[in-house]
C-alpha positions in Angstrom: -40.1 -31.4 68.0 -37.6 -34.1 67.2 -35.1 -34.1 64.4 -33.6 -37.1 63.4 -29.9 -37.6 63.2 -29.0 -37.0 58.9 -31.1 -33.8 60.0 -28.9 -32.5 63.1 -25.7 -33.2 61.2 -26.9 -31.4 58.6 -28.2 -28.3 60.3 -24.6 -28.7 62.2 -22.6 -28.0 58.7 -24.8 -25.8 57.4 -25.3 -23.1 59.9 -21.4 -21.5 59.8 -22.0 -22.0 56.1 -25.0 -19.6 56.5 -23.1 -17.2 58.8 -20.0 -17.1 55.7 -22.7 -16.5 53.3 -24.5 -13.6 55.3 -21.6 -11.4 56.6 -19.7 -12.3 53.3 -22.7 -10.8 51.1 -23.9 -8.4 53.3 -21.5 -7.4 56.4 -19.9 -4.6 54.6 -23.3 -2.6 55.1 -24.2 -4.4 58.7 -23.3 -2.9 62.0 -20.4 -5.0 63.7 -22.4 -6.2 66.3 -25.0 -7.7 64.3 -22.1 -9.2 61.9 -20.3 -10.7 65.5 -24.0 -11.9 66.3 -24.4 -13.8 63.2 -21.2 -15.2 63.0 -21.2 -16.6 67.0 -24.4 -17.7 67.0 -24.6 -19.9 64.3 -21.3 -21.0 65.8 -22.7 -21.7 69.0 -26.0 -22.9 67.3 -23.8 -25.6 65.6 -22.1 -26.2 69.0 -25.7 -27.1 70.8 -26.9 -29.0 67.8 -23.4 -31.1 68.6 -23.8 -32.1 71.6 -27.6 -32.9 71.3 -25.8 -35.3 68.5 -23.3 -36.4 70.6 -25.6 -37.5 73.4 -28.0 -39.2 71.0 -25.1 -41.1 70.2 -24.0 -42.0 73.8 -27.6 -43.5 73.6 -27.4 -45.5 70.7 -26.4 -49.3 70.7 -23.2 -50.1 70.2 -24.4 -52.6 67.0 -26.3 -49.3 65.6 -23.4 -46.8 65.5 -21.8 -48.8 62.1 -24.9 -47.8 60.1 -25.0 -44.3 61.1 -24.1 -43.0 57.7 -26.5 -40.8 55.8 -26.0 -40.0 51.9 -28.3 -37.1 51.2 -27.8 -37.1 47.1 -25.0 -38.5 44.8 -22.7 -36.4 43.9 -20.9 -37.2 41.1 -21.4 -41.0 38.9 -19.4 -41.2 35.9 -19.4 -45.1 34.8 -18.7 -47.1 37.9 -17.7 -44.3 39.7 -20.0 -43.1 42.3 -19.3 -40.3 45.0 -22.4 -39.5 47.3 -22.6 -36.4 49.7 -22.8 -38.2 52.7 -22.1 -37.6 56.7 -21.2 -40.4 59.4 -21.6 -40.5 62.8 -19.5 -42.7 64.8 -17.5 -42.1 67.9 -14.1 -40.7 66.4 -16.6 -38.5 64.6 -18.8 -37.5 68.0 -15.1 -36.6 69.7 -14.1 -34.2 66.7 -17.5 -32.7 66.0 -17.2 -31.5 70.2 -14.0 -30.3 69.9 -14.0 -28.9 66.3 -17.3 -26.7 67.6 -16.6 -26.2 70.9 -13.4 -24.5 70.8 -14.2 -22.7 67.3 -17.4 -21.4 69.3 -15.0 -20.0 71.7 -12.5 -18.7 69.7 -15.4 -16.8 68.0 -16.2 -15.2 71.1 -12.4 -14.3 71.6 -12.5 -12.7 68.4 -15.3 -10.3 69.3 -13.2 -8.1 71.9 -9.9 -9.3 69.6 -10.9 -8.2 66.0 -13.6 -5.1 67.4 -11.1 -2.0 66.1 -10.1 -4.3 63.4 -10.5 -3.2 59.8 -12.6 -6.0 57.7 -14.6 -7.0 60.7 -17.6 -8.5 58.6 -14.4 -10.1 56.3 -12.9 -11.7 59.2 -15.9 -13.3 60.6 -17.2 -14.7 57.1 -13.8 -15.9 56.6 -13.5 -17.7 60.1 -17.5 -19.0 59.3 -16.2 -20.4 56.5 -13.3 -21.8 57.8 -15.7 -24.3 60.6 -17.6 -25.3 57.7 -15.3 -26.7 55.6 -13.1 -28.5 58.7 -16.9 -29.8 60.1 -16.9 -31.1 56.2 -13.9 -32.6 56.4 -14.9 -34.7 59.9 -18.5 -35.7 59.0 -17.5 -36.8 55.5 -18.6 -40.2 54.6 -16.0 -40.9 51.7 -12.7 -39.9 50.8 -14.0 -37.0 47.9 -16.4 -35.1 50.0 -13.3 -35.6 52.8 -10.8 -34.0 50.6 -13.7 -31.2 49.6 -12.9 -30.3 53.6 -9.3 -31.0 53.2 -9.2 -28.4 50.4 -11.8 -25.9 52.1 -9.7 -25.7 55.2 -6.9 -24.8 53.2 -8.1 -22.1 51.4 -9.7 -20.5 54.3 -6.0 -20.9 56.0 -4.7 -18.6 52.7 -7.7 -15.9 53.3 -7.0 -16.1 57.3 -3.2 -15.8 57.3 -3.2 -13.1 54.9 -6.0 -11.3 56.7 -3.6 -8.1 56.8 -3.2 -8.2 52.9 -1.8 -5.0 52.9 1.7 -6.5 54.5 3.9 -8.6 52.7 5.0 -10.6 55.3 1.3 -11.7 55.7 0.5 -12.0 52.0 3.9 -14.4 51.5 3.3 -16.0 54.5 -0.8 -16.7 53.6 1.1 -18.2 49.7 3.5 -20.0 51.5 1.2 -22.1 53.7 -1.0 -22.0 50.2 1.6 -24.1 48.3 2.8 -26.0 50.6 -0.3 -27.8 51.0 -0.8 -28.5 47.6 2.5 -30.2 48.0 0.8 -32.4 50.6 -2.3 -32.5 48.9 -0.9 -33.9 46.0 0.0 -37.1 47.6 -3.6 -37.1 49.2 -5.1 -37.0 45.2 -3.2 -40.1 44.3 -3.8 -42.1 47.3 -7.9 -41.4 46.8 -6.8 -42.7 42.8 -5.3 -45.5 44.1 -7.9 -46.4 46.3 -10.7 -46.2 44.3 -8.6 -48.5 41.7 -7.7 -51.1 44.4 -11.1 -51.2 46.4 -13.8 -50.2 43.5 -14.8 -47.7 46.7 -14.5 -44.8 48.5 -17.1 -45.1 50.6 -15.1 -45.7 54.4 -16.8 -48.1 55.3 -17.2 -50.0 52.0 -13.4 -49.5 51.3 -12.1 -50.4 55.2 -14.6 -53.4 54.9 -12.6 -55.1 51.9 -9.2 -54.2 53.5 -10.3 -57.1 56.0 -9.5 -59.6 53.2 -6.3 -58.0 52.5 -3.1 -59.7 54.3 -0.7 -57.7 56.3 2.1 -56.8 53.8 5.6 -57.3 55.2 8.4 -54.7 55.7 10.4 -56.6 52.8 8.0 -55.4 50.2 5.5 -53.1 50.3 2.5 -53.3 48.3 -0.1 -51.1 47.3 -1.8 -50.7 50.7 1.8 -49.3 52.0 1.8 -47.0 48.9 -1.5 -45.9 49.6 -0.7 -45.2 53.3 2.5 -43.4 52.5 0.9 -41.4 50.4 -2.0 -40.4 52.6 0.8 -39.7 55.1 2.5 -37.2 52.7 -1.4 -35.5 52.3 -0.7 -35.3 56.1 2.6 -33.8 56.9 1.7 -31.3 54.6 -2.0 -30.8 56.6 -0.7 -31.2 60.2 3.1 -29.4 59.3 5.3 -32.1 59.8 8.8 -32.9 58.6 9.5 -31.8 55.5 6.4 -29.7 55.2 6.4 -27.4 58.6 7.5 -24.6 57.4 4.2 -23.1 56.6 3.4 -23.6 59.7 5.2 -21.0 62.2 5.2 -18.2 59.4 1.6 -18.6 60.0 1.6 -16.2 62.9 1.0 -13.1 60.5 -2.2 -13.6 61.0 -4.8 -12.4 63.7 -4.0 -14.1 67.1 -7.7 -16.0 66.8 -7.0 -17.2 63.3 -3.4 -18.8 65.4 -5.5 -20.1 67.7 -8.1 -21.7 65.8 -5.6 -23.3 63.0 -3.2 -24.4 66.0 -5.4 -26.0 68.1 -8.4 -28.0 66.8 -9.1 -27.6 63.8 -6.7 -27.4 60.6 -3.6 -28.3 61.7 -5.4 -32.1 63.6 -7.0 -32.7 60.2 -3.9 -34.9 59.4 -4.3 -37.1 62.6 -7.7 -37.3 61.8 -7.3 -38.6 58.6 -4.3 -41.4 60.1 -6.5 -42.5 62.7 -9.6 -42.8 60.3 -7.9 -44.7 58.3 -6.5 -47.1 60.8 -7.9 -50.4 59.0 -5.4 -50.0 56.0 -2.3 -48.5 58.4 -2.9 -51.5 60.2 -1.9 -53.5 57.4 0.6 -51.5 56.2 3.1 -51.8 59.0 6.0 -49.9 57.1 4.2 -46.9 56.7 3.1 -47.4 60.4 6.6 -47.2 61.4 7.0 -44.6 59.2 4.9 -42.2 60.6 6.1 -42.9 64.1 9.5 -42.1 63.1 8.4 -39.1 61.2 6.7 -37.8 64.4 9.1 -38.0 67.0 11.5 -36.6 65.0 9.7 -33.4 64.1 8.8 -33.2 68.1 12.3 -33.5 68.8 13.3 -30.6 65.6 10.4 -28.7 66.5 11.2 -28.4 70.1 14.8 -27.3 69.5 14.0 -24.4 67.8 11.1 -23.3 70.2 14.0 -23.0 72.9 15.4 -19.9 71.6 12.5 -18.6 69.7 11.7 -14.3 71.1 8.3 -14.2 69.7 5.7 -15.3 72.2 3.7 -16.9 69.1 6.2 -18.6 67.3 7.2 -20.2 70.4 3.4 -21.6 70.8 3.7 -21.9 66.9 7.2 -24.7 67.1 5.4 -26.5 70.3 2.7 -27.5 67.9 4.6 -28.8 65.1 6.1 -30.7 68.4 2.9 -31.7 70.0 1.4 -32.7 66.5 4.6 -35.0 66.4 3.8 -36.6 69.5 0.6 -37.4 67.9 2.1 -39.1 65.1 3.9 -41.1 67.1 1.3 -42.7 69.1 -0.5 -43.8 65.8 2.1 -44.5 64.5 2.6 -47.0 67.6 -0.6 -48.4 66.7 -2.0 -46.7 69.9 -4.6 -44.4 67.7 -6.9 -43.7 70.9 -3.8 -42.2 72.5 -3.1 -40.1 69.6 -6.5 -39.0 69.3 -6.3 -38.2 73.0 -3.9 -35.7 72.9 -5.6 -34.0 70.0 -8.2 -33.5 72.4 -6.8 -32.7 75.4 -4.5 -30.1 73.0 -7.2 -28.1 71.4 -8.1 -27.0 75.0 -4.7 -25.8 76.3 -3.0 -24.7 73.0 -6.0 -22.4 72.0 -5.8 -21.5 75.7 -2.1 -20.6 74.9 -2.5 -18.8 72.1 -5.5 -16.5 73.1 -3.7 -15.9 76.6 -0.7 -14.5 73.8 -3.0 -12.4 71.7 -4.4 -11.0 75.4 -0.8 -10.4 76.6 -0.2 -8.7 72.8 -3.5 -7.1 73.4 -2.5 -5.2 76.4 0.6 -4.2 75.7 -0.3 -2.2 72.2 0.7 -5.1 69.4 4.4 -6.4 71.0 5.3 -9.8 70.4 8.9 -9.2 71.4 9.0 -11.2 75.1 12.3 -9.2 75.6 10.5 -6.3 76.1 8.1 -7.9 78.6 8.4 -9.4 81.9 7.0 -8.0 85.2 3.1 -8.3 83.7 1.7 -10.5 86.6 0.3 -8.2 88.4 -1.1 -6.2 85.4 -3.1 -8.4 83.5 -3.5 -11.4 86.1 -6.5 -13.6 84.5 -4.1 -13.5 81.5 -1.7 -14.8 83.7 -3.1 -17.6 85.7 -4.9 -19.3 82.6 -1.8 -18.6 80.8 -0.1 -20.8 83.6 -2.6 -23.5 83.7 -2.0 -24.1 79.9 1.6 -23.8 80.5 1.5 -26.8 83.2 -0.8 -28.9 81.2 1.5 -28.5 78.1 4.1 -29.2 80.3 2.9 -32.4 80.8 2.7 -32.2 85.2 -0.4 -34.0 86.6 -2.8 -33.9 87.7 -3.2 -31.8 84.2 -4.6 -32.7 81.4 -1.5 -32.8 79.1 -0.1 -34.8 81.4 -2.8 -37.9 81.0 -2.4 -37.5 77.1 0.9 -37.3 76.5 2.0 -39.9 79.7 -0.2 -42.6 77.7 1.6 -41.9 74.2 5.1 -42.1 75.6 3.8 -45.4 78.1 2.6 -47.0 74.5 5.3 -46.2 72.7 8.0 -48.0 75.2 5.5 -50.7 75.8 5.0 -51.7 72.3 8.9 -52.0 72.3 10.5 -48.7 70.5 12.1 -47.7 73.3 14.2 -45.3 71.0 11.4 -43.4 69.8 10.4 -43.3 73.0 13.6 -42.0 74.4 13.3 -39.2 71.4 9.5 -38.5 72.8 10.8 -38.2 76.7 13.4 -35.5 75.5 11.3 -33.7 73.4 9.1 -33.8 76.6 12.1 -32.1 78.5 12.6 -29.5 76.0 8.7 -28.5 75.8 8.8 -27.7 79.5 11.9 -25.4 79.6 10.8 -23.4 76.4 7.0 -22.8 78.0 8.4 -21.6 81.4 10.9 -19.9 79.5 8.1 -18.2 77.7 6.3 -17.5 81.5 9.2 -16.1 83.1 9.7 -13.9 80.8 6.3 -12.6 80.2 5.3 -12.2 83.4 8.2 -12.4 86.3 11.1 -10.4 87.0 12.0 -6.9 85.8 9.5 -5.1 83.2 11.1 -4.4 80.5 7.8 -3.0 78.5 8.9 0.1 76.4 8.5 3.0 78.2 5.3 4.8 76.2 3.7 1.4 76.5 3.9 0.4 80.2 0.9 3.2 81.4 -1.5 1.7 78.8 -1.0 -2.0 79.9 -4.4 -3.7 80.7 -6.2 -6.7 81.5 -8.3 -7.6 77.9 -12.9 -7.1 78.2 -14.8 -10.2 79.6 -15.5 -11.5 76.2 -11.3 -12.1 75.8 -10.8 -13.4 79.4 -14.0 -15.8 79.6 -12.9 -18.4 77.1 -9.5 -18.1 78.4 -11.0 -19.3 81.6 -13.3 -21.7 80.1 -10.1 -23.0 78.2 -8.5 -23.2 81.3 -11.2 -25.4 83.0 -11.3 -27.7 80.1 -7.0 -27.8 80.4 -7.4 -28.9 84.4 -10.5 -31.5 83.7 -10.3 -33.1 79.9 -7.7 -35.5 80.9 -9.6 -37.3 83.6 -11.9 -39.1 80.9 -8.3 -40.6 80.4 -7.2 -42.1 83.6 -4.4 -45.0 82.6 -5.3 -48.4 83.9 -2.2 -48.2 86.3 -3.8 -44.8 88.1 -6.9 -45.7 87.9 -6.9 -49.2 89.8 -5.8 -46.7 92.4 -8.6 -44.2 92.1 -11.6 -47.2 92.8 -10.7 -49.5 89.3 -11.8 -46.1 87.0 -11.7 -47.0 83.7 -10.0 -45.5 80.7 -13.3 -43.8 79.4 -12.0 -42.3 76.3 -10.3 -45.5 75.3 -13.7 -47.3 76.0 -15.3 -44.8 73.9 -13.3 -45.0 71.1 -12.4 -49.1 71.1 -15.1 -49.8 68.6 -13.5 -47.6 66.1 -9.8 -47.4 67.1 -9.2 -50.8 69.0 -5.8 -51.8 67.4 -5.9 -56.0 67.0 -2.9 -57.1 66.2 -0.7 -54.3 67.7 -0.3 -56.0 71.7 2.4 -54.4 73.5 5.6 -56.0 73.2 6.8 -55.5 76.3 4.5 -57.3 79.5 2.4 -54.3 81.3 4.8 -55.1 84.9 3.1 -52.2 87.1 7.1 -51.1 88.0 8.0 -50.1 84.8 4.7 -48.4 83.7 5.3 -46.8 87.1 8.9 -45.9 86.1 8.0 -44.6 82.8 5.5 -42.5 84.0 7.9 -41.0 86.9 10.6 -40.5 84.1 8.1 -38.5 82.0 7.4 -36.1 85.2 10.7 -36.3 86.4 12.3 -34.6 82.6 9.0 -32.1 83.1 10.6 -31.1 86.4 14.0 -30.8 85.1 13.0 -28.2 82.0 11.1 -26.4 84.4 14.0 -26.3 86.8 15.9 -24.8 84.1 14.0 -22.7 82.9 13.8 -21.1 86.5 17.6 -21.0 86.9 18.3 -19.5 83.6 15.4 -16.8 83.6 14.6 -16.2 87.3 17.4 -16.9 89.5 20.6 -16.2 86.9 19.0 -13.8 84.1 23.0 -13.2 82.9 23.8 -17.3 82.5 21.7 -17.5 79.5 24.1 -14.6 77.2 27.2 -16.8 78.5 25.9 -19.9 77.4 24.9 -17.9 74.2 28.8 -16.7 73.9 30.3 -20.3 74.7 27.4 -21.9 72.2 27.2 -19.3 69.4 26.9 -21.9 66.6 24.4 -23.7 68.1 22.2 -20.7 69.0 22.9 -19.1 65.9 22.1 -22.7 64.3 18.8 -22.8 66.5 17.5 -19.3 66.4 17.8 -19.8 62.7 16.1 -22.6 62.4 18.5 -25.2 61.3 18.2 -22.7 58.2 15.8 -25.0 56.6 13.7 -22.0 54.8 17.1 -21.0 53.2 18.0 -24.2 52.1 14.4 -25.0 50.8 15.0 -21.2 48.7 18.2 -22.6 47.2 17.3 -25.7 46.3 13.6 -25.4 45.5 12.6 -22.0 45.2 15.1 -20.0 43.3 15.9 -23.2 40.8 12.2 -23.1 40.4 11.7 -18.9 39.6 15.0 -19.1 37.6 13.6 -22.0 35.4 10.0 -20.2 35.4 11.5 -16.8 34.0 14.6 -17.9 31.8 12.9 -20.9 30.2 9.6 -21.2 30.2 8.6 -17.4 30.3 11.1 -15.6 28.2 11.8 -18.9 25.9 8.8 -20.8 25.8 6.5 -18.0 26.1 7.9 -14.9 25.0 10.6 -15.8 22.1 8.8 -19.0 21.0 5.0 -18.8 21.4 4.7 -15.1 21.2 7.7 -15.6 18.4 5.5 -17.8 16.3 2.2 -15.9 16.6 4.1 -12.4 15.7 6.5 -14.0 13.0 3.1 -15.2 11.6 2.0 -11.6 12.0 4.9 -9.8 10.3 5.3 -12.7 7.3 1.6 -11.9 6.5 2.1 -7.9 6.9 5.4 -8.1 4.8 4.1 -10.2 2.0 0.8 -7.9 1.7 3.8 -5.3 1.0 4.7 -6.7 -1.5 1.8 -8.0 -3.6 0.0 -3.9 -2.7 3.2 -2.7 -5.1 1.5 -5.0 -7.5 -1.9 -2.8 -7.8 -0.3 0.4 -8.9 -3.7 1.5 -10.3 -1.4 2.0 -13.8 -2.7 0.6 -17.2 0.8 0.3 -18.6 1.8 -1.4 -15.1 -1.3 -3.9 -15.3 -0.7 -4.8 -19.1 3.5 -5.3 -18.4 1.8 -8.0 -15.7 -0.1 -9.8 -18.3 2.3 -10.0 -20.9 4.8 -11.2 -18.1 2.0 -14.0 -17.2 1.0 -14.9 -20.7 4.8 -15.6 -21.5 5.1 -17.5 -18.5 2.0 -19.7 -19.6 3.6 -20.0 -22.5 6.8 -21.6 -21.3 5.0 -23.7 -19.0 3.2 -25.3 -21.9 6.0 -25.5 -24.2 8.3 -27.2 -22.0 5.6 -29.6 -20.7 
């Protein structure tokens, strides 16, 4: 039996939807196994179901794929306002729809060995169902509303997952934190569907990308409403993917379950604003200010984000700061105009940052809940499938070839000086340097030198069950091979004339007309570039080996002779404190002082109970008036007769 493509998509979206539903209604009172069997295989259902999608589209004619878009019913028409619940298939959405599946499937099966003498089991699992619906939503949308139905479902499964362990506060704050700050983001997202509706009468993708075309490209002297629209789909997306000013969700994000880190770090949540930049590409690309703007924007929060990863302790915030870096680096190359490169490191990312993260939460695993890489090192030995997957993700992030990070983030920093911002691309090569030294910093001192595990901990150290270390090494695979569908043009005339594949894949969605390099591709400078990019990888890892391995005690000097900038750095440039003062506190002072015990308690609730009493005390008075007294009643009558009287005389 064949299904046809609206079908498959369908089923695709629908079957973690199911899973929610099932162990949400009925987990409590279902054995764990049955609710981990639901929830990964309707995962892994949806995962098939993808690729049989994906290689129906490989199939397909390249004239087809534009008129793959299925609207099922319409959704919502109010006057000339029409919204459809529709799905498209094209090949940006083929590349998300593998990774979005394939690495939630995986994580799923992580979870099962992770979460199994976890409290909320069936909870979790609906929750993290839930979760791959909305994001496979958000990807497969058609239009901007059903998009931002995704955008919204995402984040709201991000509240439930963060503050999985409700019964902390640290995990309740930080589940609200990440909460509002998105709706921050969000808010820019709302106006920018408003306005585009208003401009384009659409907002249908294709209808609304098809009348851009007659649009002209709007100068850097004044911006018009394509740049406002940009900018503010931008905002929707620093808020979404945890860039500068709206990170700070991000890190505090570790309070929940390592899998829940994994699976909003890697490919899912946290890509949803690249996504939605590289989606959009037809209006950025007319909008050349807010191009420039989110390049700017992205290598500077690589650059911040990477700072503060070099001193971070916890083994998750430091994975947690090197994707608000690595996120930045994907900014940047769209903001380049080099879209496939940006969507190229999202993919090769989702393989070795979940690989990262679940090789923490297997390292956390066997050594009882520590997070603390002080009170590590010495674990190689001990849990050594943690550790050599843990090292392959650590050399692909690392950006050393013949890894995948390497291809990825090589082509965004080649693009970046070629197109001529060689600033920005000085910003991306140091940021480069930085991400090496903190990851072997992280390696050494997890795994080498002298244990320093607490003492009642280091007998019960263990290497984590097959269904922990098997994606982990499936991860790993994926972190060694996903880069070679990416060879750059320079290596691969070299390697028989292979082509780019991914670029070729992606050109009849993301091919960037009007955005040439403006530098000429000589061979000796993309050569150079290339070697530079290593070169700074070698030097962080150099470091990192000199500090940690070679001379443990340099690192407390330099802390001594550089105590304002570590204090500065392992603070975090203070930026939660100064959003607390400035935002935060003005914002509960004004809530409580003005609005609560003015506005609501001595005016509103004033008015309402004055009203109250002013009745009660006037019904006082007139109730003196029936005395039940004959004498009383006649004095009353006289006294009104008289006063009819003298009303009649007078007038």
């Amino acid at each position: 039996m064949t299904f046809s493509l609206s079908t498959l998509l369908l089923a695709i979206v629908v079957l973690p939807l199911a899973g929610a539903i099932i162990n949400g209604l009925f987990g409590k009172r279902l054995p764990n196994s049955l609710v981990g069997l639901t929830a990964c295989g309707t995962t892994g259902l949806s995962f098939l179901l993808a690729l049989v999608v994906f290689s129906k589209l490989l199939r397909t004619p390249l004239e087809e794929i534009p008129n793959l878009s299925f609207n099922y019913f319409r959704w919502i028409q109010v006057d000339n306002f029409v919204a459809s619940f529709g799905f498209m298939l094209d090949q940006l959405t083929g590349v998300m729809l593998l990774v979005v599946s394939g690495v939630g499937f995986l994580i799923h099966i992580y979870s099962l060995g992770y979460m199994a003498h976890e409290s909320g089991y069936y909870r979790f699992f609906a929750y993290l169902n839930l979760f791959m619906f909305s994001m496979l939503i958000l990807i497969l949308a058609n239009n901007f509303l059903l998009m931002f139905v995704g955008w919204e479902g995402v984040g709201l499964c991000s509240y439930l997952l963060i503050g999985f362990y409700f019964w902390k506060k640290s995990a309740c704050d930080a589940g609200k934190k990440a909460f509002i700050v998105n709706r921050v983001g969000d808010f820019g997202f709302t106006l920018a569907v408003i306005l585009i509706f208003w401009t384009f009468h659409s907002i249908d993708f294709r209808i609304v990308f098809a009348r851009a075309a007659s649009f002209s490209v709007e100068g850097f002297a004044s911006g018009g409403v394509l740049t406002t629209i940009c900018i503010l789909l931008f905002i929707g997306a620093t808020g979404k993917s945890a860039q500068l000013p709206l990170y700070v969700w991000l890190p505090d994000a570790m309070e929940g379950p390592t899998p829940v880190s994994a699976l909003i770090h890697a490919a899912t949540m946290v890509t949803a604003g690249v996504y939605m930049v590289a989606r959009c590409k037809a209006l950025f690309l007319l909008a050349p200010k807010a191009m420039l703007l989110v390049a700017v924007v992205g290598a500077l929060t690589a650059i911040f984000a990477a700072s503060i990863g070099l001193v971070q302790n916890d083994i998750k915030r430091v994975l947690a700061y090197s994707t608000v870096s690595q996120l930045g680096y994907m900014f940047l190359g769209c903001g380049v105009g080099a879209f496939a490169a940006g969507i190229f490191h999202l993919m090769t990312h989702a393989f070795f940052k979940a690989l990262l993260f679940l090789a923490s939460g297997s390292v956390i695993h066997a050594l009882s809940g520590e997070q603390d890489m002080r009170k590590m090192g010495g674990l190689k030995d001990r849990i050594r499938r943690t550790w050599w997957t843990m090292l392959i993700g650590t050399i692909a992030i690392a950006g050393f070839p013949p890894l995948a990070g390497f291809f990825s983030k090589d082509e965004i920093l080649w693009q970046t000086y070629s197109r001529g911002h060689v600033l920005l691309w000085l910003v991306g090569a140091v940021a480069a340097g930085m991400t090496s030294f903190y990851m072997f910093r992280m390696m050494f001192l997890t795994f080498y030198g002298e244990s320093r595990v607490a003492p009642e901990v280091a007998p019960q150290v263990h290497e984590s069950p097959p269904s922990m270390t098997v994606p982990l090494m499936v991860l790993a695979i994926g972190s060694v091979l996903a880069g070679w569908v990416g060879i750059p043009h320079l290596m691969g005339q070299y390697l028989g004339n292979l082509p780019n594949t991914f670029e070729q894949f992606l050109e009849p969605v993301l091919e960037t007309a009007g955005q040439e390099a403006a530098l000429p591709p000589a061979e000796g400078t993309e050569w150079a570039v290339m070697l530079v990019s290593v070169g700074i990888a070698l030097v962080g890892l150099l470091l990192a080996r000199t500090f940690y391995l070679q001379k443990p005690a340099l690192p407390e000097r330099l802390k001594t002779r550089f105590r304002g900038l570590y204090i500065t750095l392992l603070n975090k440039y203070w930026v939660d404190e100064i959003y607390d003062g400035l935002i935060v506190k003005p914002v509960k002072t004004i809530s409580t002082y003005l609005l609560w015990k003015f506005f609501d308690v001595m005016l509103i609730d004033g008015i309402v109970n004055g009203t109250g009493h002013l009745i009660r005390g006037g019904g006082g008075v007139f109730r003196r008036v029936q005395s039940g007294y004959t004498r009383s009643y006649a004095g009353w009558i006289l006294l009104g007769a008289v006063v009819i009287v003298v009303y009649i005389s007078f007038s």
